[in-house]
C-alpha positions in Angstrom: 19.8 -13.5 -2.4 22.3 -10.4 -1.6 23.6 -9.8 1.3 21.5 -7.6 3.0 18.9 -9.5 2.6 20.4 -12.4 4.4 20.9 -10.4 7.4 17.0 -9.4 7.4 16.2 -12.9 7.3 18.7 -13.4 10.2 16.4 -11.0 12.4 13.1 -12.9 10.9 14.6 -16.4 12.2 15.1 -17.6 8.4 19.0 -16.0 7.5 20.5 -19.6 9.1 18.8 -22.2 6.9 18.9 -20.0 3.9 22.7 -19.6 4.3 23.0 -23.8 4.6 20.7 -24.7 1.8 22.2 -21.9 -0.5 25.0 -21.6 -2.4 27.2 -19.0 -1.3 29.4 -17.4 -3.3 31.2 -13.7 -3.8 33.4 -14.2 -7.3 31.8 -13.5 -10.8 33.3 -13.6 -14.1 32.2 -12.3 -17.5 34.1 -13.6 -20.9 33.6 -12.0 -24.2 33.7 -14.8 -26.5 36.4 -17.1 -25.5 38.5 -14.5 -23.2 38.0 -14.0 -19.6 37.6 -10.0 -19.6 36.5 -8.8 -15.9 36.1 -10.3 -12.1 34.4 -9.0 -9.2 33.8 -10.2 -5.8 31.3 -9.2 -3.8 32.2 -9.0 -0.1 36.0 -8.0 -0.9 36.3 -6.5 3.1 36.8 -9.5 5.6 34.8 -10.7 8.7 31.6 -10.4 8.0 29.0 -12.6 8.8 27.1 -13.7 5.5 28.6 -14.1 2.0 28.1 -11.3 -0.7 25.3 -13.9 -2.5 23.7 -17.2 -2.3 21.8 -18.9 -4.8 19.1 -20.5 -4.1 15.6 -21.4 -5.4 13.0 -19.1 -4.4 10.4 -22.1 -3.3 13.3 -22.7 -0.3 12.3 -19.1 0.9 8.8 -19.6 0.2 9.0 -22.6 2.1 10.8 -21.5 5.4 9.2 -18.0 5.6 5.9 -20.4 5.9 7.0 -22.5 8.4 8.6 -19.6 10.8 5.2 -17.8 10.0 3.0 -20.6 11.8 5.7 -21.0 14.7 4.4 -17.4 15.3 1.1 -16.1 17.8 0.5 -13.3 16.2 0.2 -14.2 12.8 -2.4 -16.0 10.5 -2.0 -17.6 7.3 -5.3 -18.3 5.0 -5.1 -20.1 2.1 -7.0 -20.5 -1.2 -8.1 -16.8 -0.1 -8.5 -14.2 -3.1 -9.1 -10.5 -2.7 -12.2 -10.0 -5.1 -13.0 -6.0 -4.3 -11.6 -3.0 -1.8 -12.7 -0.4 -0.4 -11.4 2.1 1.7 -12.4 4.9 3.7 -10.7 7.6 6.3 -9.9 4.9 9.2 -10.2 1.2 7.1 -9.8 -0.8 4.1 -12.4 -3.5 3.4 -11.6 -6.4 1.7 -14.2 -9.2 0.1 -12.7 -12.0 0.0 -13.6 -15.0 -2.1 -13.3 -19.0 -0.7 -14.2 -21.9 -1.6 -16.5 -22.1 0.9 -17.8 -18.4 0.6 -16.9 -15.1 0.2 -16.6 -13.3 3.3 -15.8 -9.3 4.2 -12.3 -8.4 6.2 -12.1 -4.9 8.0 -8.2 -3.9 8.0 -6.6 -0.7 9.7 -3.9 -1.1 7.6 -3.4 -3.2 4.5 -0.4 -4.1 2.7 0.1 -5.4 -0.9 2.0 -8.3 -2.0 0.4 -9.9 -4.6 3.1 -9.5 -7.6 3.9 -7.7 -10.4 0.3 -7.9 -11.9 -1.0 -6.7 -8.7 -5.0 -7.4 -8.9 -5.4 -5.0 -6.1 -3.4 -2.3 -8.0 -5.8 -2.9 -10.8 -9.0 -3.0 -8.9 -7.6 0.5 -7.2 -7.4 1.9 -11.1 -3.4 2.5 -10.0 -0.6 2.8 -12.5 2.5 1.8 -12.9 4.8 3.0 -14.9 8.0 2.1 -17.2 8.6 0.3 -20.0 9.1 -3.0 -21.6 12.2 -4.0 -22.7 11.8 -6.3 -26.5 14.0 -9.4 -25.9 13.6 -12.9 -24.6 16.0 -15.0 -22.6 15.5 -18.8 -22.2 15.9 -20.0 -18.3 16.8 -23.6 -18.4 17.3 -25.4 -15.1 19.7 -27.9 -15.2 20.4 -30.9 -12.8 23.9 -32.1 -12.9 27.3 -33.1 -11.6 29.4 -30.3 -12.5 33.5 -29.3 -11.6 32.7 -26.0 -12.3 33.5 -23.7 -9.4 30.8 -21.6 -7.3 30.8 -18.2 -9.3 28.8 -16.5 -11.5 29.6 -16.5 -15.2 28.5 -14.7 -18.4 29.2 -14.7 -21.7 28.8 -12.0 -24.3 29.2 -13.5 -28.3 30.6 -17.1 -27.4 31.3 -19.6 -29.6 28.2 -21.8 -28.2 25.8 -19.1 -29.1 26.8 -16.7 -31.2 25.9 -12.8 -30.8 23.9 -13.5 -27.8 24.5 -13.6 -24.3 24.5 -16.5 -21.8 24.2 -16.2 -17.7 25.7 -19.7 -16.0 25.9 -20.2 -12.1 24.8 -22.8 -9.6 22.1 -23.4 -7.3 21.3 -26.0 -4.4 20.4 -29.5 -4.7 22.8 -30.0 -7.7 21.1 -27.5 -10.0 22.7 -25.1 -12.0 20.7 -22.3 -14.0 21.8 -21.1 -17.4 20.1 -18.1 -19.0 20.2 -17.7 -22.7 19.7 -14.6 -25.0 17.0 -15.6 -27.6 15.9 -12.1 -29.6 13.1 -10.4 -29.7 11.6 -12.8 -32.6 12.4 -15.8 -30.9 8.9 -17.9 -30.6 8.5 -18.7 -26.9 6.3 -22.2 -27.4 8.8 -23.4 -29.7 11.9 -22.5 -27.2 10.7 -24.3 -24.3 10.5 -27.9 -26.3 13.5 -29.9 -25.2 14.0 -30.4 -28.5 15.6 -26.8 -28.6 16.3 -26.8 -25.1 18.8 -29.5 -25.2 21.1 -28.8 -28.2 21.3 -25.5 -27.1 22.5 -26.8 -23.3 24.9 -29.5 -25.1 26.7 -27.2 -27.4 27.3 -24.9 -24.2 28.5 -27.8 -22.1 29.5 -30.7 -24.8 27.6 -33.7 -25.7 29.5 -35.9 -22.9 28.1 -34.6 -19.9 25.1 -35.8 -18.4 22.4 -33.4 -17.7 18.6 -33.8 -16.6 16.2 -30.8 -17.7 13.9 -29.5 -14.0 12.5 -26.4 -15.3 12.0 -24.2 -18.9 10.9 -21.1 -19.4 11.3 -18.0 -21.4 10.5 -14.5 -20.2 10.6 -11.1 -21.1 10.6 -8.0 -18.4 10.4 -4.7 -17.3 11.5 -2.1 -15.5 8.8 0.0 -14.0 7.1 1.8 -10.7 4.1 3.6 -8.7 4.6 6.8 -8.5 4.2 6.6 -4.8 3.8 2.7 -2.5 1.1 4.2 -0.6 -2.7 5.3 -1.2 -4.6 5.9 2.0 -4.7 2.5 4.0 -3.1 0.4 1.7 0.6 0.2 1.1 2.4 -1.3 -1.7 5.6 -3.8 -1.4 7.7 -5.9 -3.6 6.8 -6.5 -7.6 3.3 -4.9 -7.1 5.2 -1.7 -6.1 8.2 -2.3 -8.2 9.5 -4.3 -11.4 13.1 -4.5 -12.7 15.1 -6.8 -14.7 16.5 -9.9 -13.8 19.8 -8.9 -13.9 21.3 -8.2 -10.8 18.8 -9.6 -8.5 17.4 -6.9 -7.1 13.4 -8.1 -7.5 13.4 -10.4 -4.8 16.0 -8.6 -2.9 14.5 -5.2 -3.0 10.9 -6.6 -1.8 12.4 -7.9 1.0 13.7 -4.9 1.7 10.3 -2.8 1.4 9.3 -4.8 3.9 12.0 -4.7 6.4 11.3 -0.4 5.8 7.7 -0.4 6.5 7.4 -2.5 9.1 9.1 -0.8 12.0 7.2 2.3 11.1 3.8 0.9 10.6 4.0 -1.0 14.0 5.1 2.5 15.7 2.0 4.1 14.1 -0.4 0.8 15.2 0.8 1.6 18.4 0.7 5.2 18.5 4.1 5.9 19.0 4.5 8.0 15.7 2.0 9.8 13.5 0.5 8.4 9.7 2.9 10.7 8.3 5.8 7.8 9.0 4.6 5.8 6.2 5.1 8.4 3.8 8.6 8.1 4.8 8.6 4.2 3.5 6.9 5.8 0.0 10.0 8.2 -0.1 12.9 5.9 0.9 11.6 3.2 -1.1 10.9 5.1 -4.2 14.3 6.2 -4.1 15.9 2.7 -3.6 13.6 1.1 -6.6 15.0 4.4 -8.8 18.6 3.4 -7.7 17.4 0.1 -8.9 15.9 0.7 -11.8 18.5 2.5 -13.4 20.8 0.1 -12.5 18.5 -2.5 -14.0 18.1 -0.4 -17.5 21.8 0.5 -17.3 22.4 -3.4 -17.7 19.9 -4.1 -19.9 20.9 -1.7 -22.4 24.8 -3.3 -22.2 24.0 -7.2 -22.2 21.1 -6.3 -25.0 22.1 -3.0 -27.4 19.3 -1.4 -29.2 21.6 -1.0 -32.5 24.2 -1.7 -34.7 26.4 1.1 -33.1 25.2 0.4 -29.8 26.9 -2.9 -30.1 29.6 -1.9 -31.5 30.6 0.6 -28.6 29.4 -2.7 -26.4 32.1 -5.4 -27.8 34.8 -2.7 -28.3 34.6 -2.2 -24.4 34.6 -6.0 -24.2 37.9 -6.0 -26.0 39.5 -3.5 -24.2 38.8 -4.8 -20.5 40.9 -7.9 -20.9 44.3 -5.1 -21.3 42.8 -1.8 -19.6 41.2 -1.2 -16.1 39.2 1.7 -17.3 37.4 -0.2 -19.7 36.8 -2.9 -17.1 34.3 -0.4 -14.8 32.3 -0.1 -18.2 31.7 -3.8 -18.2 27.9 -4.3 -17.2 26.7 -7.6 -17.1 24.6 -7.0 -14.3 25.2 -4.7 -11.1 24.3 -7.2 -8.3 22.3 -5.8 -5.5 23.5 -3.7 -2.6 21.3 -1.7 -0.6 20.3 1.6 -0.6 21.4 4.1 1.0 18.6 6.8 2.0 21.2 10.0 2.5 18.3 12.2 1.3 15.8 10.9 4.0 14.3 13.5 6.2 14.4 10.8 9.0 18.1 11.5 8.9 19.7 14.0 11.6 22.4 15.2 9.5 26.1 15.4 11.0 27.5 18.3 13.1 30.8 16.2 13.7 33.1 15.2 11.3 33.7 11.5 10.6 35.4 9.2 7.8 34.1 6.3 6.3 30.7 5.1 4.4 28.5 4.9 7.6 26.6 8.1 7.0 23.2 8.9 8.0 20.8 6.8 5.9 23.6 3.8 5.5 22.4 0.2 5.5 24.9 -0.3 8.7 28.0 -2.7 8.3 28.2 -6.2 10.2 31.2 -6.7 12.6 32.7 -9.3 14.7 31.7 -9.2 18.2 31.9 -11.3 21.3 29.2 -10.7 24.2 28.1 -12.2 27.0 25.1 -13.5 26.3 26.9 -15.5 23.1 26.1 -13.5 19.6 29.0 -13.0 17.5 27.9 -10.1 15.2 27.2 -6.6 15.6 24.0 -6.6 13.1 22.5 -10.1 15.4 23.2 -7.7 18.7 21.7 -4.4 17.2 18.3 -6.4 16.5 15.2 -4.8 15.5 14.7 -1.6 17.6 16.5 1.5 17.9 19.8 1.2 19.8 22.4 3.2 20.3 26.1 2.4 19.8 28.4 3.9 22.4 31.9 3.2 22.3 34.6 3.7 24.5 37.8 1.8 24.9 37.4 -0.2 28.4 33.9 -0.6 29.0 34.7 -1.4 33.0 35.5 1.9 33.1 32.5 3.8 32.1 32.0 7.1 34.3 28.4 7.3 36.6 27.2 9.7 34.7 27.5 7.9 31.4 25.9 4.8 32.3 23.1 7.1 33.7 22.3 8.5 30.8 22.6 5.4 28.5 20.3 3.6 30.8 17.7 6.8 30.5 17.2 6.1 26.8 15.4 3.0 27.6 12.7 5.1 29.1 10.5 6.6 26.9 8.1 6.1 25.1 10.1 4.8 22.2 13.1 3.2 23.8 16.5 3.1 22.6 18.6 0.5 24.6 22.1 1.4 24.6 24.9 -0.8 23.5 28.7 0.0 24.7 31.3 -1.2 22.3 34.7 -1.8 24.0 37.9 -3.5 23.1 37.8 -4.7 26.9 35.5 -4.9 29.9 32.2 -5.0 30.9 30.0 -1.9 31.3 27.9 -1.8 34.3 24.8 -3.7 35.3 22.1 -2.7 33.2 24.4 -2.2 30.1 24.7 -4.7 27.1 28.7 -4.8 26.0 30.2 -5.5 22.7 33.7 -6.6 22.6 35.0 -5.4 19.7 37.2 -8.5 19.2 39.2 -7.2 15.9 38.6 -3.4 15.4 35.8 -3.8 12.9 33.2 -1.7 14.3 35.9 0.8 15.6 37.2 0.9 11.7 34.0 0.7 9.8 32.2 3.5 12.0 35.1 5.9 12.5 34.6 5.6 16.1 36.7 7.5 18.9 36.4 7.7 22.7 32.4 8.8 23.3 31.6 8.5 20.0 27.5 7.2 19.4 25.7 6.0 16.5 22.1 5.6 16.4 20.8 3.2 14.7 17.1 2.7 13.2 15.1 -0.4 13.8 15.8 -1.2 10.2 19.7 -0.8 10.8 20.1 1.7 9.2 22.0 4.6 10.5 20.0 7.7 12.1 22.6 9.6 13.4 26.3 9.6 14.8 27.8 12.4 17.3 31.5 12.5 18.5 29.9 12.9 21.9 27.2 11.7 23.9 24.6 14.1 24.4 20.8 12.6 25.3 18.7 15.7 24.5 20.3 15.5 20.8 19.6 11.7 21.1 16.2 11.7 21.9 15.6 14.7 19.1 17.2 12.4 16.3 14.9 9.2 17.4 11.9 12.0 17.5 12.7 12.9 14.0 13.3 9.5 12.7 9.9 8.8 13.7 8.2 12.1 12.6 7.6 13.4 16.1 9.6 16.1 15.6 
């Protein structure tokens, strides 16, 4: 699990436990053959508050988004509960729902998919989804053992151990440590999973001394594919029933989580009649975009670690040989590009800049964490900036905020979507009323090119809205208008 998606699961009540089962880790390495030919690491810019990656098996996240889902009121879980039919018309969508005590019918305003990358809802909705298949199988074999090996991720393209194939290597919790092997396309999948093949295949990798127990087999193949748009009427798409990509990367799990964390700020402000239907065709269009970025990131991969030809491979291994001596050759090594979010710079939510600023934090930016120190005890910008619209002011001494500033700060909060203000200050305290940030290193100052007066608005979502070099609330409250489609 990336990064980003740490820090949703931080604002769900999850991020903490995930982080101390996990293994956390930033470095990968990929070898051609015997040689070490490229490194990378993740999170190369310090003080930030989770790593680049954790690995971890996904029946942990099942397991705690469960438990923090019955700590909650206003949420039910039903069990042993399949959808059977839908309908929908103007103002619902009607589900039948089968049991195994009955079938019952469930009136929804709004309904939102999650059932997986063979969708039965998709299906009974005649939807497609589109893409294609990529012909290869890999072997997943997890593993339980003592190992030395450090916490990184390693791949192999042609080693000794498996010739002309590739093998992915990199550890998980609980002493378990997955390795991914390249079969072919005519490999025969029953016959792969036997231990019988399984374990010379894991010995010759790791040599017949060390002590290994097989947990789980399997061998897959995959695709990269996608609706053409995540919503139809009353029912909106998320995760693998939206999307599909390769495994390389993680960007499945990681990019449904991320759906998610777009739709549902904007389908609570149209519940709530805050924002019109047209909203959540915004989560269609920024999410469309991100599983594009991802997909051809995904294929990109694909087509390095698994050439379709003879030259194809070729051009593959002769960039292999070159990265170990030359760092142009190096950016051309694709073993997998590891998730990052998007960034939605071509979002109509956006209120494009009229002032001039430096840095990545543009409008549409998945917003940077930072050290912070405040009075109420959180330590990081992206914990502080929670899950509504806030606006980041910053000025230098935060004791020594001006009448009329604080004035207008405070007015954000009323309206009917509120935006509560947050003044970032090296030292001080603003005035009663006002949340303060201490910028304890310069990070936020740094990462969002802030001067004196300078404001960033940021969406529920965190990501960035809009930024002025001056505070002005008539242009604030027309940005959160337009990053709700009020405008």
């Amino acid at each position: 699990y990336a990064k980003r998606a740490l820090e949703v699961l931080d604002r769900l009540g999850c991020g903490e436990e995930m982080v101390q089962k996990g293994v956390s880790w930033n470095v990968g390495r990929t070898f051609f053959r015997e040689e070490e030919v490229f490194s990378f690491d993740l999170c190369p810019q310090p003080d930030h508050h989770r790593p680049g990656m954790i690995n971890l098996q996904q029946y942990y996240l099942e397991d705690y988004l469960v438990k923090r889902a019955q700590q909650l009121p206003n949420l039910e879980m039903r069990f042993k509960n399949t959808v059977i039919a839908l309908t929908q018309d103007e103002g619902k969508a009607s589900l039948r729902v089968e049991t195994p005590d009955g079938a019952y019918t469930l009136s929804t305003d709004w309904l939102v998919v999650a059932d997986g990358a063979r969708s039965p809802i998709r299906t009974m909705m005649g939807l497609d989804i589109d893409g294609k298949i990529f012909m290869d199988r890999f072997l997943i074999a997890d593993v339980v053992m003592k190992a030395e090996y450090p916490t990184e991720r390693w791949f192999w393209f042609d080693p000794p151990f498996h010739p002309n194939q590739s093998v992915l290597l990199h550890r998980q919790a609980d002493n378990v440590w997955r390795i991914d092997f390249q079969l072919g396309w005519q490999a025969d999948p029953e016959e792969e999973k036997k231990p019988e093949n399984v374990i010379p295949r894991i010995k010759a990798m790791l040599g017949d001394e060390r002590e290994f127990d097989l947990e789980w087999v399997s061998v897959y193949t995959f695709q990269c594919r996608r609706m053409n748009s995540f919503n139809h009427g009353r029912v909106l798409f998320v995760g693998d029933a939206a999307h599909q990509v390769s495994p390389f990367g993680a960007r499945g799990a990681n990019s449904g989580i991320q759906d998610a964390d777009n739709l549902a700020w904007k389908l609570k402000l149209v519940m709530d009649g805050k924002a019109p239907a047209e909203l959540l065709d915004t989560y269609s269009d920024e999410r469309v975009f991100a599983a594009d970025e991802n997909l051809m990131n995904s294929t990109r991969s694909t087509d390095f670690i698994t050439p379709k030809s003879a030259v194809s491979k070729t051009f593959r291994n002769a960039v292999l040989g070159l990265a170990e001596h030359y760092p142009f050759a190096r950016a051309l090594v694709n073993s997998g590009r590891l998730s990052v979010p998007s960034f939605y710079t071509e979002s109509r939510l956006n209120t494009p800049d009229s002032d001039e600023f430096a840095g990545d934090m543009v409008p549409g930016a998945a917003m940077d964490d930072a050290p912070i120190e405040t009075a109420g005890g959180e330590r990081w910008l992206l914990a502080a900036l929670g899950n509504g619209f806030k606006l980041v002011h910053y000025v230098p001494d935060a004791s020594a905020l001006d009448a009329a500033t604080t004035q207008a700060l405070a007015a954000l909060a009323d309206a009917p979507i509120a935006v509560e203000a947050l003044v970032v200050a090296e030292r001080g305290t603003a005035p009663a009323g006002l949340k303060t940030l201490i910028d304890t290193k310069g990070r936020i100052r740094e990462r969002y090119d802030l001067s004196p007066g300078a404001s960033i608005l940021a969406r529920p979502d965190q990501h960035v809205a809009a930024r002025w070099r001056a505070l002005d609330v008539a242009k604030v409250r027309a940005a959160v208008a337009k990053a709700s489609c009020n405008a």
